[in-house]
N, C-alpha and C positions, 0 to 999 in steps of 0.2 A: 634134061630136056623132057619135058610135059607134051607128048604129042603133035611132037615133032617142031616145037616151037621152044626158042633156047630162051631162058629163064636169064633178064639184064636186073639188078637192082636197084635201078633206077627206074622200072616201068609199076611200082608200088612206092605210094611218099611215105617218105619219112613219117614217123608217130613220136607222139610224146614221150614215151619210154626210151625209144633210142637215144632220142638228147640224151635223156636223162640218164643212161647208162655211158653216154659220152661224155660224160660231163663228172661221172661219180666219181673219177680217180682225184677231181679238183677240189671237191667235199670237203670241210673242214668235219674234222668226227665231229659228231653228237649223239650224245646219249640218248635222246628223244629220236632216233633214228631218222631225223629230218635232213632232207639233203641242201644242207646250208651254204652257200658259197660268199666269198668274198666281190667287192662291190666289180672285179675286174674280170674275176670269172661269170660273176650273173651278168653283167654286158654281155661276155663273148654268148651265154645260153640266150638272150633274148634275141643277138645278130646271126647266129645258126638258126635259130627257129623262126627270125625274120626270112631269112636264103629259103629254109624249108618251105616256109609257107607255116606254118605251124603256131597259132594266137597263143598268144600270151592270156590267161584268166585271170590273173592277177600276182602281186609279188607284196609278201610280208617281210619289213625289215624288222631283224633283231638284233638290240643292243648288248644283250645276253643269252647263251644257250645251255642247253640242256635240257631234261626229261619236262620240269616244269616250268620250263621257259614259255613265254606266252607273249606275241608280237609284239614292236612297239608305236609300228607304223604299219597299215595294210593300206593296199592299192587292188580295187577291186572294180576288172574290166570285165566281169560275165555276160553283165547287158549289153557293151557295146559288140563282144563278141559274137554275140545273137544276131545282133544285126548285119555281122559278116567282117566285122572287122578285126584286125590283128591284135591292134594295141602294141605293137612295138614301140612306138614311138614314145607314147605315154610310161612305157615299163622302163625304158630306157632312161627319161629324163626322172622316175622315181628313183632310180637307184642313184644316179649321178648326184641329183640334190641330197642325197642322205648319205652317200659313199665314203665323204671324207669323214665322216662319224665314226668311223672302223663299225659301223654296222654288219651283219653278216645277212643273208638272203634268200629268201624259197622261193622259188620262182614256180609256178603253177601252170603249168602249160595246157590247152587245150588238146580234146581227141584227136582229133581230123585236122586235118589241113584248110584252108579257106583262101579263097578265090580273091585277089585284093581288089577292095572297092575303093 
């Protein structure tokens, strides 16, 4: 209690490292210490951080990983997130369309939370 006012965790949003630390046990290893998921786990981080409020900046699929693994698809929503938007939508139907590829996934989530337009 902070002055006399009881501390709920819910009255501070969610940030991107929370996902991301909620989400680390689902990680496929990588040596490049990227936190890779599977096409069914990066849905479920895109529909948490949709709940959260918390935009998606973009998501890189990879057909291979490791240290010098280097994307083979990227999806990049920084500008539309600028504008104020999430980009769930779009990050979701990138994973879906490349999912069945056993592709694997980083998803990039932005800072802050955003207000949905």
């Amino acid at each position: 209690m902070i002055s006399g006012l009881a501390f709920h965790p819910h009255d501070h949003p969610m940030k991107a490292d929370d996902l991301e630390a909620e989400f680390a046990g689902r990680a496929v290893p990588d040596s490049g210490g990227l936190l890779l998921l599977r096409a069914t786990d990066a849905l479920a981080l895109v529909s948490r951080a949709s709940d959260e409020g918390v935009p998606v900046l973009g998501v890189d699929g990879y057909a291979k990983q490791g240290a010098d693994a280097l994307p083979d698809d990227i999806a990049d929503y920084a500008a539309s997130v600028a504008q104020g938007h999430g980009c769930w939508q779009q990050a979701e139907a990138f994973i879906r369309e490349r999912g069945r590829r056993d592709m694997l996934f980083e998803v990039t989530l932005g800072d802050d939370p955003v207000q949905i337009v």
